[in-house]
C-alpha positions in Angstrom: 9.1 -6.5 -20.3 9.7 -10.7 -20.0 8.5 -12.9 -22.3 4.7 -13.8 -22.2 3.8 -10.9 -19.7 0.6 -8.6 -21.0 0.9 -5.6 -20.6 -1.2 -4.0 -17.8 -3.4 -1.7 -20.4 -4.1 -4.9 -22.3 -5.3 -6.8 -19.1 -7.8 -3.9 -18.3 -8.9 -3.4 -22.3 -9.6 -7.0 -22.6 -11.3 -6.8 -19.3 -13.7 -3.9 -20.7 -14.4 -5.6 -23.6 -15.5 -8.4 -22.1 -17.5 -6.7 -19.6 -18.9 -4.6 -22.6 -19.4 -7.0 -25.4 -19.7 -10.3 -24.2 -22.5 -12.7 -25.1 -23.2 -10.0 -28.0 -20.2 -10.9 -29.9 -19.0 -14.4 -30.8 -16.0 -15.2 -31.4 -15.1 -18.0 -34.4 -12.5 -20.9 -34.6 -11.8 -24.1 -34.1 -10.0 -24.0 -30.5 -11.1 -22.0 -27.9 -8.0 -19.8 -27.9 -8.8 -18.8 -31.9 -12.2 -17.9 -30.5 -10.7 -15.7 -27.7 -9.0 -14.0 -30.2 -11.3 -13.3 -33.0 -14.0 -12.2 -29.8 -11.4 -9.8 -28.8 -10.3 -8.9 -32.7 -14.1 -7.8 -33.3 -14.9 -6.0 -29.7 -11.7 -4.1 -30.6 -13.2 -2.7 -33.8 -17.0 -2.4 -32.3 -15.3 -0.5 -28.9 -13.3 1.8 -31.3 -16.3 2.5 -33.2 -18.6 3.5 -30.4 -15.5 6.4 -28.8 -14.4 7.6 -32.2 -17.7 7.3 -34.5 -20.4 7.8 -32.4 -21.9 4.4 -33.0 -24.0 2.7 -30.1 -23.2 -0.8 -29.1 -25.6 -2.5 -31.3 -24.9 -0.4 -34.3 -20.8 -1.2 -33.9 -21.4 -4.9 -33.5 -23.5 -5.0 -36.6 -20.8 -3.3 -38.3 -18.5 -5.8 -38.7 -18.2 -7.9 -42.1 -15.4 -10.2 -40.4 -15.1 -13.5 -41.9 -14.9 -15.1 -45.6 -14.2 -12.1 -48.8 -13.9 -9.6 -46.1 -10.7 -8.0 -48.5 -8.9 -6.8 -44.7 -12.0 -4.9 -44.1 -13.4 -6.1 -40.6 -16.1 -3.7 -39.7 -17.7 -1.2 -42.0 -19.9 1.8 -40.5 -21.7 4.8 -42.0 -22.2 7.6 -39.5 -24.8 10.5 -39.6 -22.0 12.9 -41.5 -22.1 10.3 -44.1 -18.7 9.2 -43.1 -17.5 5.8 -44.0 -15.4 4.0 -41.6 -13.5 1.0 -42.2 -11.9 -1.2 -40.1 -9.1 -3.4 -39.4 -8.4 -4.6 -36.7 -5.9 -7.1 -34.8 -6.1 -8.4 -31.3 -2.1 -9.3 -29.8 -1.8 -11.3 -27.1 1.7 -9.7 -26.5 0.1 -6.3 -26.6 3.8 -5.3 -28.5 4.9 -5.6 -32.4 3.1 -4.8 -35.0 0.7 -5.7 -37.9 2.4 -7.3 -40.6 2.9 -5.5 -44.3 1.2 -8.3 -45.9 -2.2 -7.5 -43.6 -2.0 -3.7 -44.2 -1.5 -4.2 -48.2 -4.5 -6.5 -47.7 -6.6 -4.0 -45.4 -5.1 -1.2 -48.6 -6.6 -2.8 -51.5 -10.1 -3.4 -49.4 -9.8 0.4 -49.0 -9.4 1.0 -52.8 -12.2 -1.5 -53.5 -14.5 -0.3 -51.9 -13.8 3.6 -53.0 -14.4 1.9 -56.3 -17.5 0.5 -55.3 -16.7 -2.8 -56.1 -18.8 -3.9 -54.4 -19.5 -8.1 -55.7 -15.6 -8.3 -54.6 -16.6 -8.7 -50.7 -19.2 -10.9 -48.8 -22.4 -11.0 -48.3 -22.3 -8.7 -44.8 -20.6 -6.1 -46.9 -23.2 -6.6 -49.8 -25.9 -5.7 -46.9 -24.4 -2.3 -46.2 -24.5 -1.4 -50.3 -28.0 1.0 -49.7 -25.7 3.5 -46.8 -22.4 3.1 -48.7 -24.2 4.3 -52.4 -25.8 7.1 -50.1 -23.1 8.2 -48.2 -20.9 8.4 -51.9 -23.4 9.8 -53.8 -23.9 12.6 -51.0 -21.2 14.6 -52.4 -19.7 15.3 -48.7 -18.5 11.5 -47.9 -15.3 11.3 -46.3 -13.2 7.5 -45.8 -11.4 6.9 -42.8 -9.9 3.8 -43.6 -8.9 2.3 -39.6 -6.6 -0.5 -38.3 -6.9 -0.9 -34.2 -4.7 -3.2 -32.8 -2.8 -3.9 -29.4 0.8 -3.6 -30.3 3.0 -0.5 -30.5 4.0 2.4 -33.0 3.5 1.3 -36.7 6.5 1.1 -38.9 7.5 3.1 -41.6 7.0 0.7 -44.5 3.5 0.6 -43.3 2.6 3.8 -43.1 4.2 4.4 -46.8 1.8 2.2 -48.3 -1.3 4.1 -46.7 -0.5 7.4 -47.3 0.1 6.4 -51.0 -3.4 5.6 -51.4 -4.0 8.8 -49.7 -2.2 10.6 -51.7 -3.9 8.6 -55.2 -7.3 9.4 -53.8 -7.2 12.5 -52.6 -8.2 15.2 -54.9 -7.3 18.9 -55.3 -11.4 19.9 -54.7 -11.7 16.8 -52.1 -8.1 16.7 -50.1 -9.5 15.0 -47.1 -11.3 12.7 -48.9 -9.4 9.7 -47.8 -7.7 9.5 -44.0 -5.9 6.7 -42.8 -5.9 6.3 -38.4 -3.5 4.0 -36.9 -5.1 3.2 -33.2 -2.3 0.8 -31.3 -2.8 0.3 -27.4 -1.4 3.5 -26.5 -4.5 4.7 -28.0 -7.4 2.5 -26.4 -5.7 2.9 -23.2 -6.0 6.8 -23.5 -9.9 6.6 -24.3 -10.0 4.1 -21.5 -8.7 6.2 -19.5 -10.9 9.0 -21.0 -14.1 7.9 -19.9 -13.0 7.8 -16.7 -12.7 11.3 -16.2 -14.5 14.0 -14.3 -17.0 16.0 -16.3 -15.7 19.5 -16.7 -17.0 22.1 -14.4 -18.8 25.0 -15.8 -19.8 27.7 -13.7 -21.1 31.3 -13.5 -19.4 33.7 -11.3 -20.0 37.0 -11.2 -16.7 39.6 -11.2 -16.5 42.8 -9.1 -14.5 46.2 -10.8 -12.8 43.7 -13.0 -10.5 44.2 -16.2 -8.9 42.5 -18.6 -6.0 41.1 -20.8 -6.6 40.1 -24.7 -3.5 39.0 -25.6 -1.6 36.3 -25.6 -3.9 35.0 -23.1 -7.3 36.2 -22.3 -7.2 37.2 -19.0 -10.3 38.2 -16.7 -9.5 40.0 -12.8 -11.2 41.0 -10.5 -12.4 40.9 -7.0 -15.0 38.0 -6.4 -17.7 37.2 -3.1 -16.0 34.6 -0.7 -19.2 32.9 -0.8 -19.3 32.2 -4.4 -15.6 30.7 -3.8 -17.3 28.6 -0.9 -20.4 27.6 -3.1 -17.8 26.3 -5.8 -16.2 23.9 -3.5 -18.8 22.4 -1.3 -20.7 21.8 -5.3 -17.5 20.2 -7.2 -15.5 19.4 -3.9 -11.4 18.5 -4.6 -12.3 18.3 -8.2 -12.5 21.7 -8.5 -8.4 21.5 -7.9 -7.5 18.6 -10.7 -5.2 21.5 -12.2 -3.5 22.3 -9.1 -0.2 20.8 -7.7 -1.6 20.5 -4.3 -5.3 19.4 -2.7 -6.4 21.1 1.0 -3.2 21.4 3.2 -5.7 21.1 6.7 -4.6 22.6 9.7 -0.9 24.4 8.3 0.0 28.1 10.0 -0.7 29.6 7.2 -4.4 27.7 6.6 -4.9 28.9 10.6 -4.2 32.7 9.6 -6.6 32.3 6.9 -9.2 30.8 9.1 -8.4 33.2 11.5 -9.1 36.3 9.4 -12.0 34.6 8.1 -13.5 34.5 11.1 -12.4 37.6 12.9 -11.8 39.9 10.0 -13.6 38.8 6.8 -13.7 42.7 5.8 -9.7 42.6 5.9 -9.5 39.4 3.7 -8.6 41.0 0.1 -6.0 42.9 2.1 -4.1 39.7 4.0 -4.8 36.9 0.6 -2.9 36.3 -2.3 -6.4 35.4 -4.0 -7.0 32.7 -6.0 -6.2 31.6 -10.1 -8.0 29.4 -12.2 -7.4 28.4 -15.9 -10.1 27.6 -17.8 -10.9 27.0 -21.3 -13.2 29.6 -22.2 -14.7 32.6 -20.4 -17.8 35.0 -21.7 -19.6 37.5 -20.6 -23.1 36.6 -20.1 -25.8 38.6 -18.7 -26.4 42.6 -18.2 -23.5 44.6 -19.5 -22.0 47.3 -17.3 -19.6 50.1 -19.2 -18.3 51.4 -15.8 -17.3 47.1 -15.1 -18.0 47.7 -11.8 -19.7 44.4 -11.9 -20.2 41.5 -14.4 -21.6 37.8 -15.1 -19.4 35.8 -16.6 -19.8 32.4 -17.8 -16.2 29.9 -17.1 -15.8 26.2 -18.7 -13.5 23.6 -17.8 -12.5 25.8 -14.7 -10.0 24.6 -12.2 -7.9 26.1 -9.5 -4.0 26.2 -9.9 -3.3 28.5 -7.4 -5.6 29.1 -4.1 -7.0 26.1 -3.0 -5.8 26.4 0.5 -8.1 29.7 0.2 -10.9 27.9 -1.4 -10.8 25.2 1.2 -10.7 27.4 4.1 -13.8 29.3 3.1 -15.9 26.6 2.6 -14.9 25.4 6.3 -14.8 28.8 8.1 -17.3 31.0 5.9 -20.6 31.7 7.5 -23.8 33.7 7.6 -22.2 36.1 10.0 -19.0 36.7 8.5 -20.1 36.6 4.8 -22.2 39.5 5.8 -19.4 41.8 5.7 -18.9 41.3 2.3 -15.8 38.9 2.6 -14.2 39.3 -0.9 -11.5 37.8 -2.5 -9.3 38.9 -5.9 -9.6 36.3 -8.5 -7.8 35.9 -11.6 -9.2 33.7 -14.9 -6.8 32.8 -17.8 -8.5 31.2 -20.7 -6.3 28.7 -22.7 -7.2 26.5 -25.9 -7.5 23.4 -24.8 -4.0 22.2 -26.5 -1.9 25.0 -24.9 -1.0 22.3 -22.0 2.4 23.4 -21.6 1.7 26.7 -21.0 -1.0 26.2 -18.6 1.7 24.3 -16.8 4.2 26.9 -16.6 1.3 29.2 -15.1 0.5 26.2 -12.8 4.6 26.1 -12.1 5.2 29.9 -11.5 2.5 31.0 -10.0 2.7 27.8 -7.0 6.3 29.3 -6.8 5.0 32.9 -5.3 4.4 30.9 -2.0 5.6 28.1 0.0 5.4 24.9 -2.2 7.8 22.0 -1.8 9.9 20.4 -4.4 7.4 17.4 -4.4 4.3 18.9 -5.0 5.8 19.6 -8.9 5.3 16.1 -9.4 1.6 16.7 -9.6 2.3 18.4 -13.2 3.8 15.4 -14.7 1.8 13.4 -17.2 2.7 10.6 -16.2 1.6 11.0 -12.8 -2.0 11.3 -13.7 -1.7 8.1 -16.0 -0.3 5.6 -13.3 -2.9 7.0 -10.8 -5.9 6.5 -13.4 -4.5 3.7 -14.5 -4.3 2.4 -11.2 -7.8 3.5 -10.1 -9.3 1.3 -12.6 -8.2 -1.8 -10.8 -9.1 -0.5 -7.4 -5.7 1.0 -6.3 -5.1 4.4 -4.9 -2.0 6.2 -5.8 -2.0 10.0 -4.4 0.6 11.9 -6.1 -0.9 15.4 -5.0 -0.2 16.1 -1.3 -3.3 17.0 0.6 -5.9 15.4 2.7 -7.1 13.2 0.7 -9.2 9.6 1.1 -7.0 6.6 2.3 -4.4 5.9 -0.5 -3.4 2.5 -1.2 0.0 4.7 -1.5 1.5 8.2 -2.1 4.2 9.8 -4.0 7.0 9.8 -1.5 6.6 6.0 -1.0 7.1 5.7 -4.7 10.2 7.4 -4.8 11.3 5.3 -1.8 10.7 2.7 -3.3 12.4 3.4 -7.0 15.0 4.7 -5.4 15.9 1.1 -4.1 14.7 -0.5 -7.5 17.1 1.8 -10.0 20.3 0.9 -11.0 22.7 3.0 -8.5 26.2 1.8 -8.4 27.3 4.5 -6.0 24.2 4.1 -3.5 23.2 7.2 -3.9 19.7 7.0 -4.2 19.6 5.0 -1.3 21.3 7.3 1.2 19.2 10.4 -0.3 16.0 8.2 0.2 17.1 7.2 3.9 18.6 11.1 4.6 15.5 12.7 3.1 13.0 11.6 0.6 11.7 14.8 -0.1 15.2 15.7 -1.9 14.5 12.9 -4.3 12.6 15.5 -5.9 14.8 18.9 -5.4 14.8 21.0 -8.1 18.0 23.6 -8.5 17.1 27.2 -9.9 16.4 27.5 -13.5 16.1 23.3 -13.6 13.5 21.8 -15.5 10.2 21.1 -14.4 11.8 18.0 -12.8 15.1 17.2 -11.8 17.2 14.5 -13.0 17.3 12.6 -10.0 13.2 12.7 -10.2 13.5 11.6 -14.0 15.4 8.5 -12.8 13.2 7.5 -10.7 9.6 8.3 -12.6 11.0 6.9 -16.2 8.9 7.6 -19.0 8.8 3.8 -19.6 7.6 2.9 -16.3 4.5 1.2 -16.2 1.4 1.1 -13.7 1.7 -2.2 -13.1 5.8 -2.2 -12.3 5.0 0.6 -10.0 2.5 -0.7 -7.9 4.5 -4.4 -7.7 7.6 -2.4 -6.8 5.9 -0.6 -4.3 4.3 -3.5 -2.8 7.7 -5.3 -2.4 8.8 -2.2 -0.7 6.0 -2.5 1.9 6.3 -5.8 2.4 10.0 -5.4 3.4 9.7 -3.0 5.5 6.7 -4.7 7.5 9.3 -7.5 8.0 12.1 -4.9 9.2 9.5 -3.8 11.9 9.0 -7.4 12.8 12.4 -8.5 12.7 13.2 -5.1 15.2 10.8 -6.2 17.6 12.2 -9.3 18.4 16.0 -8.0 18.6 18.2 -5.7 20.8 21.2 -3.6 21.0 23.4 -3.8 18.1 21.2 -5.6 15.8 18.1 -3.6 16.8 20.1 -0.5 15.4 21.3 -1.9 12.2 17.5 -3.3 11.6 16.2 -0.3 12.5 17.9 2.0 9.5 18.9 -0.9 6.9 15.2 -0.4 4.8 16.5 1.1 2.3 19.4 -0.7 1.5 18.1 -3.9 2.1 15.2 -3.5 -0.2 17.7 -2.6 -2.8 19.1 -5.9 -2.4 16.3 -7.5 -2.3 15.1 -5.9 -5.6 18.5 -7.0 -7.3 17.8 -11.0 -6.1 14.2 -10.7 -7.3 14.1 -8.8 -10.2 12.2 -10.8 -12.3 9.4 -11.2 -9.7 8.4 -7.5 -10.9 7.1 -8.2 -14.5 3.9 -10.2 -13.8 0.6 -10.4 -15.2 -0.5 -9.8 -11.8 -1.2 -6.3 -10.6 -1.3 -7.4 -7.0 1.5 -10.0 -5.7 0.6 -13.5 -5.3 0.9 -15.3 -2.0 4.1 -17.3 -3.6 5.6 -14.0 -4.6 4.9 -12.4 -1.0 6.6 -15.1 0.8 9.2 -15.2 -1.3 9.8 -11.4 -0.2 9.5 -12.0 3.3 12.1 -15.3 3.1 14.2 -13.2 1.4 14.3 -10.1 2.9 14.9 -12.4 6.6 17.7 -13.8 5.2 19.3 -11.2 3.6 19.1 -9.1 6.8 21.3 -11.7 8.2 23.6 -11.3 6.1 23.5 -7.1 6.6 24.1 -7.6 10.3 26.9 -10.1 10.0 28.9 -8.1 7.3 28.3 -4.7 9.3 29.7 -5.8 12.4 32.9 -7.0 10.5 33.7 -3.3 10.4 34.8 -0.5 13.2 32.7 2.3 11.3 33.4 4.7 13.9 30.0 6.3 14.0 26.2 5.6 14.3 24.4 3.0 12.5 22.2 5.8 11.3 25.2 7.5 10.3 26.3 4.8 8.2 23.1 4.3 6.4 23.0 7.7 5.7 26.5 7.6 3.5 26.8 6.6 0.1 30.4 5.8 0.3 29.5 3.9 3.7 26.4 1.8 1.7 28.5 1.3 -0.7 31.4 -1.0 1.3 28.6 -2.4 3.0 26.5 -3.6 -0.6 29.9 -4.8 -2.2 30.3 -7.1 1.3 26.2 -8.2 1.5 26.4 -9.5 -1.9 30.2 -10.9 -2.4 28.7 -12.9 0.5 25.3 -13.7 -1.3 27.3 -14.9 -4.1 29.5 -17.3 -2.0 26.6 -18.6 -0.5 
């Protein structure tokens, strides 16, 4: 990332913390930009306190002792476990680095202190809390968990070392949890940012037909279920009843029509003709009457979503009615219960079960972490990303115009992103038998280190290119109409390599400045495409040629040997 750009996380914690603690905290100094900092520096401490201690606003922001004799310690905070948390905390502008050794040996000997109850060492806000501190230690069940929040990356080594050595001093054989140390970076705030965000779980009774069961590895419910407990489901929790799934409603496919069609002209035939449906959930119980023969039970699901089925779902909810639900439409339905940490497996289940029908290479992309992250990410500031295919709301953009648009962006010496994304963009995302999850191709494109922010500029370079491709086409004819007409791609990867360092921006959205300058330059560099294309007999289409790596590739080395002379 340049120099002086925050990172997008940082942009959207500070703005939460403003929104959430300002005018309650006051921030101290002699500038204004000390005062920013020190605001931020306590909101940081109180925000952690009220996601990871249970304290309400007013109790974190009395919390803190920050100022004069503090000993590192910036908020101090007794919960109703008689847990004592202490916090430091430091606010980066940078949102990178981290805290310096001399402030965590500092923030270390506070700790130490304070397990000492030494107490006439710190100030006069620390002297306050003595009454809940001498409660909580004389309880006999106090735990420490000594904090330091900050907005910088991982935590080095020579850090950690001198924390877990005062673990290790304080921690007895009959009390060996006695003292924990937490490091909370931005990584972290951004995840319970992110966290709040999300849907509550569903929980939900359904009641199971001649069903059986698995115990192990998995617990495993089957069975056959009513179509119109499938249909109350969905019109109660809607498309968040699929967050698990690789794929939202398809609409109006063949194979959503046939299941319409028996639906509506024979429901009694539908457990026959359907696949059924699979969820995962996190738990499920019986509840209720108990039946030895299982010819029917109540069973209580939580955290239930559908990974495979929600074309089935969908069309239910449409197509079920009075009439047809009277003859008993019924559907087989399968519930595997996973601990909540057993993500990869649920994904494989996701994976292989998605691969018993017809499921493009793309949809996969819905099981990648960082899929979810960019899109909540992005939602926070407004934008729509829809990585899930589907009918969905109006997305600011979708998957496939991501990949077009890295595709351009990466490094690619042999254009062959770029004649992939123009030939088909679908195969951006191919996956060859017994390949990972995702292909290498995909990993190239969706980098680990790719940010929110650098997506959504990228993306909206992309568009703007292409708006002034369609403009320039509608003012031109023969020849250069055709060139225009299938140069996107590799224009927009020139464009990208003349204006890289337009991307990192503080800005989520581009600035007027920075739109123009991608409209300028995309005009002139399509000058430049048509004049060094015509230089050469290619034999063959101009769709043709912007379809060939090899062909892009004599026709990049030409653009820019003339971009460079210019």
């Amino acid at each position: 990332m340049a120099e002086g750009i925050k990172p997008h996380e940082l942009i959207q914690l500070c703005k939460l913390l403003d929104t959430r603690f300002g005018g309650k905290i006051t921030g101290t100094g002699h500038k204004q930009i000390d005062r920013e900092r020190n605001f931020y520096t306590k909101a940081l401490a109180a925000y952690f306190l009220t996601q990871e201690a249970g304290a309400s606003d007013d109790e974190a922001i009395k919390a803190s002792i920050d100022g004069g004799q503090d000993h590192g310690i910036d908020s101090v905070y007794v919960d109703a476990t008689q847990t004592v948390w202490l916090v430091q905390s430091k606010y980066k502008d940078s949102g990178a680095g981290e805290v310096e050794l001399a402030e965590v040996n500092k923030f270390v000997d506070g700790v130490k202190d304070l397990a000492k109850q030494k107490y006439e060492r710190f100030n006069e806000h620390l002297r306050a809390k003595i009454p809940a501190l001498n409660s909580a230690f004389d309880s006999g069940v106090a735990k420490v968990k000594a904090v330091l929040t900050y907005t910088g990356g991982a935590l080095g080594d020579d850090k950690r070392r001198v924390m877990s050595d005062l673990e290790m001093a304080l921690n007895q054989p009959a009390d060996p949890s006695f003292l924990k140390f937490i490091n909370f970076g931005l990584t972290s705030f951004h995840r319970i940012q992110l966290d709040e965000h999300l849907p509550i779980p569903i929980t939900a009774e359904i009641v199971l037909e001649n069903y059986g069961h698995i115990g192990e590895p998995y617990l495993c419910y089957f069975g056959s279920i009513t179509g119109s407990q499938l249909k109350s489901l969905k019109v109660q929790h809607g498309e968040k009843l699929f967050d698990a799934n690789i794929r939202h409603f398809q609409g109006s496919t063949v194979v959503n029509q046939d299941i319409s069609e028996t639906i509506r002209n024979n429901p009694e035939h539908f457990f026959y003709f359907n696949n059924g449906v699979t969820f995962i959930c996190d738990a499920i119980r019986p509840v209720g009457p108990r039946d030895e023969t299982r010819s029917k039970g109540k069973f209580r699901v939580e955290n239930l979503s559908v990974i495979n089925g929600a074309q089935t779902v969908s069309s239910l909810a449409v197509d079920l009615n009075e009439e047809t639900d009277a003859k008993n439409v019924r559907v087989l339905a399968t519930f595997i219960a996973l601990d909540t940490d057993l993500e990869e497996f649920g994904g494989k289940v996701t994976r292989f079960r998605n691969n018993q029908n017809t499921v493009s290479d793309i949809d996969f992309a819905a099981l990648d972490e960082n899929q979810i992250q960019w899109a909540q990410t992005l939602q926070q500031s407004g934008i729509v990303y829809r990585y899930k295919s589907g009918e969905l709301d109006q997305a600011d953009f979708d998957v496939e115009i991501a990949a077009k648009a890295l595709a351009c962006w990466v490094t690619d010496s042999e254009c062959k992103f770029i004649a992939q994304a123009k030939t088909d963009p679908k195969k951006l995302f191919s996956r060859l038998a017994g390949e990972e999850l995702h292909s290498s191709t995909y990993q190239n494109l969706f980098k680990d280190s790719l940010q929110a922010r650098q997506l959504w500029r990228i993306v909206q370079i992309y568009q703007l290119i292409r708006e002034s491709l369609k403009s320039d086409a509608r003012q031109s004819t023969g020849t250069d109409k055709d060139i225009i007409a299938n140069s996107l791609m590799l224009l927009s990867h020139i464009v990208y390599l003349k204006i890289k360092s337009h991307i990192d921006h503080n800005d989520l959205n581009l600035s007027l400045l920075h739109s123009n300058l991608v409209r300028t330059t995309a005009q002139a560099i399509t000058q430049v495409i048509i004049a060094e294309y015509k230089k050469v007999n290619w034999g063959k289409t101009a769709a043709s040629v912007f379809k060939n790596a090899a062909d892009l590739k004599t026709l990049k080395s030409a653009v820019m040997a003339t971009l460079a002379n210019a």
